[in-house]
C-alpha positions, 0 to 999 in steps of 0.5 A: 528690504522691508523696514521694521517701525520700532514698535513692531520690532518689540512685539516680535520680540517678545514672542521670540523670548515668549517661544524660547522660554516656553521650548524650555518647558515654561508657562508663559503669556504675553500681555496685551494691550499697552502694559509698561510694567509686564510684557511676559 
C-alpha cells in the first residue's frame, strides 16, 4: 500500500471539495503555489 506525504494528502483534498462544490453549481478555483490564507 502506497502511503501518502501529509502534503499530497492536502492537495487531494482540496480538489475533492473543489469537485464537490463545483457538481453544486459553484465557481471555484484553487490557488496555486503556497497561499496560507486562500486554498479555494
Amino acid at each position: 500500500m502506497l502511503k501518502l506525504e501529509k502534503s499530497q494528502t492536502g492537495i487531494a483534498s482540496e480538489f475533492y471539495v473543489a469537485a464537490e462544490l463545483s457538481r453544486r453549481g459553484y465557481n471555484v478555483t484553487l490557488t496555486l503555489g503556497n497561499t496560507k490564507a486562500i486554498d479555494l
